[in-house]
C-alpha positions in Angstrom: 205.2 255.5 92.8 203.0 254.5 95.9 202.7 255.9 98.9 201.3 255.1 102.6 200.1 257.5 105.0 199.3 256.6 108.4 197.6 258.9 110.6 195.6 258.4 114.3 198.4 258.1 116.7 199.0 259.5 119.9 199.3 259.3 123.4 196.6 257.3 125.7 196.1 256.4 128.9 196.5 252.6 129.7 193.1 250.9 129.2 192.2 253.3 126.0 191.3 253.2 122.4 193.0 254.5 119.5 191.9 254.4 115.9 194.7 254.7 113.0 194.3 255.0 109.6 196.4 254.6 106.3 195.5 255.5 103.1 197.8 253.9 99.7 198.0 256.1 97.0 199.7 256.3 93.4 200.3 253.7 90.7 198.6 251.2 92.4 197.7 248.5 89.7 195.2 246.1 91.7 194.0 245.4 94.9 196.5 243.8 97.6 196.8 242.5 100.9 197.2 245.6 103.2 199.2 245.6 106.9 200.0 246.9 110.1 203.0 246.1 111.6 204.9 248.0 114.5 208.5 248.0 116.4 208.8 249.1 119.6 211.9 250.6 121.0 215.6 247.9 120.9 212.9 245.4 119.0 211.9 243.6 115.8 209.7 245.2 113.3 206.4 242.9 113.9 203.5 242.2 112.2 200.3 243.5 114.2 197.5 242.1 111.5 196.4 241.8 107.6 193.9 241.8 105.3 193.2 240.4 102.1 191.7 242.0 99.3 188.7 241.2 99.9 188.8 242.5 103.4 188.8 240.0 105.1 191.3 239.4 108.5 193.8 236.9 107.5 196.1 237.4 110.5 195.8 239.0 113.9 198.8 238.9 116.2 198.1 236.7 119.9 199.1 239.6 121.3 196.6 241.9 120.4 193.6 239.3 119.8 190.2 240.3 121.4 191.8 244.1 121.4 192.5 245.2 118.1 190.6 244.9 114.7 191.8 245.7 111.2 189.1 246.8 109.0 189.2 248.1 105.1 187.4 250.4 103.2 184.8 249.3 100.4 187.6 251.4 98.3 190.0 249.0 99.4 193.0 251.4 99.5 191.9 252.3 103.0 192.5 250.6 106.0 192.3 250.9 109.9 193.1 249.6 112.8 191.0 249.8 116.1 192.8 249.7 118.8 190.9 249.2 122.0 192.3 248.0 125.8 195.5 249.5 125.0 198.1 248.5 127.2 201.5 250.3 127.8 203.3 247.2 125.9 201.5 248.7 122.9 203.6 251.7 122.8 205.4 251.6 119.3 205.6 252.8 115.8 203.0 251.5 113.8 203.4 251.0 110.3 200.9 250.5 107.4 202.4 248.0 104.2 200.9 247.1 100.8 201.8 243.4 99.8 204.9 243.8 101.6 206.3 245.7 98.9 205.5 249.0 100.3 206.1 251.1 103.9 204.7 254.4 105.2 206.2 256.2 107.6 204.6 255.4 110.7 202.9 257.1 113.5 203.9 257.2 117.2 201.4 255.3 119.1 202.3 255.8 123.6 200.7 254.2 126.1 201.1 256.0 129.3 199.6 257.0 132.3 
């Protein structure tokens, strides 16, 4: 069994940072592509950005390009996602996923003045 716990979220003022985390745990048998992805209120689940296994970016979303980085661990079940210049078109649930096999539960990220 694997699981994904994200953690970081919260409520910030337009124009803030936020930093989330996720940690994969369990009967993890390699090293995958990790994931954020978030789905904001009446909308599609989307992807946000990725990284290999190496840890390098493979995929950041136009939307959040110059604003938010992904970044992994050197124990490569770790990642993060800094979120800087946070605008209120932000505000979603943000998910982590391990080679799109696997979900956590999300955290709550609001942007609000």
């Amino acid at each position: 069994q694997v699981q994904l716990v994200e953690s970081g979220g919260g409520l910030v003022q337009p124009g803030g940072s936020l930093r989330l985390s996720c940690v994969a745990s369990g009967r993890i048998f390699g090293i995958y592509d990790m994931s954020w992805y978030r789905q904001a209120p009446t909308k599609q689940r989307e992807m946000v950005a990725q990284v290999d296994s190496l840890g390098t970016t493979t995929y950041v979303a136009d939307s959040v390009k110059g604003r938010f980085t992904i970044s992994r661990d050197s124990n490569k079940n770790t990642i993060h996602l800094i979120m800087n210049s946070l605008k209120p078109e932000d505000t979603a649930v943000y998910y982590c996923n391990l080679h799109s096999n696997y979900w956590g539960r999300g955290t709550q990220v609001t942007v609000s003045a």
